[in-house]
NUGU-364211 format. One record per residue (C-alpha): residue in one letter; x, y, z negated. Coordinates in steps of 0.05 Angstrom, whole numbers, plus 5000, padded with zeros to 4 digits. Layout:
N
AXYZ/...
This chain:
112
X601513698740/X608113848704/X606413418646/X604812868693/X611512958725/X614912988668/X612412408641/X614311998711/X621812208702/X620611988622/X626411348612/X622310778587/X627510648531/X626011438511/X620011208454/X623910548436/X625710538358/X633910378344/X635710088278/X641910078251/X646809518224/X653409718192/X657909228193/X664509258138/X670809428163/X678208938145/X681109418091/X675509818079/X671910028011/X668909327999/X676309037994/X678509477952/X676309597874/X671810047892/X666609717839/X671909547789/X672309937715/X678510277736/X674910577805/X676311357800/X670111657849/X669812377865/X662312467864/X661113167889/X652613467882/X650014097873/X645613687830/X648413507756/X643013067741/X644512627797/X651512727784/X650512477711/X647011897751/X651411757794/X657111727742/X653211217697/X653510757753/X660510877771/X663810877719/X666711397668/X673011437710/X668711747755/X669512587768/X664013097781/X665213717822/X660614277855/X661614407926/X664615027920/X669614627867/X672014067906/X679513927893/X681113857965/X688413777958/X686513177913/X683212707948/X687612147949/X687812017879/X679911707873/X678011127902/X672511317929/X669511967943/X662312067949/X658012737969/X651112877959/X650213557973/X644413868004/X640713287975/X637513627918/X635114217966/X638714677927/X644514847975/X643115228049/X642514658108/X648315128134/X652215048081/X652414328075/X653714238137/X660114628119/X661414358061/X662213588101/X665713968147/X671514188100/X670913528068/X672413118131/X677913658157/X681513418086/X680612728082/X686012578138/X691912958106/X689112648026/X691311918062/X698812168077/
């Protein structure tokens, strides 16, 4: 009986698949020289052979950093900065998690 209840009070838009669109932002990374030779990305992994990867494509402006290296204070000078921790499976969920969490926290005060 509570199943059946349950699925009574069910939305019908509750099993519906969502995809998503992004749509580019005026003055955002695709006006910029983001994909230009002189492009200086922070790529930040806990993986160096997808950092090694990563910088091929680029550009050899581009600079690698662990997680727990991240020059945090020095954000605003790369173009671009680009983190793929936790993708490897080699870092803790947990500390991903954190890791974005510092990252975002800095961002703001790198665009002053």
């Amino acid at each position: 009986q509570i199943k059946k209840a349950m699925e009574s009070q069910a939305a019908e838009d509750d099993q519906k698949l969502y995809e998503v669109e992004w749509t580019p932002l005026a003055g955002s990374a695709d006006d910029d020289n983001t994909g230009s030779e002189d492009a200086k990305w922070l790529v930040i992994s806990d993986d160096a052979k997808l950092s090694k990867e990563l910088k091929k494509e680029l550009g050899e402006a581009t600079v690698s950093a662990s997680p727990g290296k991240v020059p945090l204070d020095a954000l605003g000078d790369f173009t671009g900065v680009l983190s793929a921790v936790g993708m490897s499976g080699k870092t803790k969920a947990l500390d991903a998690l954190d890791h974005v969490l510092q990252l975002m926290k800095a961002l703001p005060k790198s665009a002053d």
